[in-house]
ZAVEX-191097 format. One record per residue (C-alpha): residue in one letter; x, y, z. Coordinates in steps of 0.1 Angstrom, whole numbers, plus 5000, padded with zeros to 4 digits. Example, Ala and Ser with C-alpha at 12.3 -4.5 7.8 and 13.67 -1.06 7.14 Angstrom:
ZAVEX-191097
a512349555078/s513749895071/
This chain:
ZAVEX-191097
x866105523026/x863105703013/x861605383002/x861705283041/x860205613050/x856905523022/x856905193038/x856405303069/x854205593062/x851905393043/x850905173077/x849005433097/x847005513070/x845705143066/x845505133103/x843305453102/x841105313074/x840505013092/x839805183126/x836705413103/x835605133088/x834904973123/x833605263139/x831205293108/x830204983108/x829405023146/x827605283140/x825205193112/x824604863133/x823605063164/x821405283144/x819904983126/x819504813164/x817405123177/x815305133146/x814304813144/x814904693183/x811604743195/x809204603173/x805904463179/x807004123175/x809504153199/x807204303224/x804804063219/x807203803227/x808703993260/x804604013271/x804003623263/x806903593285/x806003783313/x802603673315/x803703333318/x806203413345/x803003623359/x800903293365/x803903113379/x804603373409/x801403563408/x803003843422/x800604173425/x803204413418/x804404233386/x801004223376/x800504593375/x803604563357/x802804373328/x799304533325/x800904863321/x802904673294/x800204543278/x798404903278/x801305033259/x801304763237/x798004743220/x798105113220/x801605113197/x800704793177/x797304833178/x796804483194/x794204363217/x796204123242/x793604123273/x794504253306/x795204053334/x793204093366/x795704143393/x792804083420/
């Protein structure tokens, strides 16, 4: 009987480990995510992106948009993409 008792004892624990090893690993991936999320690479690529999507609708108020994105951008990177003229 005690032996059935261990047995069944023993289970929660391994189900608890398991559930703190996920929520660790969860947590160290979300911190790695925001660390290394927004990089100047990355932002480069969203700008490429939106510039070309720019000159397909030539929408005004995207423009501004992406020009305040660019602004940001070579400020943080230190870049030199060159502004769009919205005119």
């Amino acid at each position: 009987m005690f032996l059935q008792w261990k047995l069944t004892l023993q289970k929660p624990k391994t189900i608890r480990n398991l559930i703190i090893t996920i929520v660790g690993i969860s947590i160290i991936a979300f911190l790695l995510n925001t660390a290394f999320g927004n990089t100047c690479g990355i932002q480069h690529f969203n700008l490429i992106s939106d510039i070309e999507t720019f000159e397909k609708t030539l929408d005004p108020e995207f423009c501004e948009e992406v020009v305040e994105n660019i602004l940001t951008f070579n400020e943080q990177c230190d870049a030199d993409i060159e502004i769009l003229d919205c005119g």
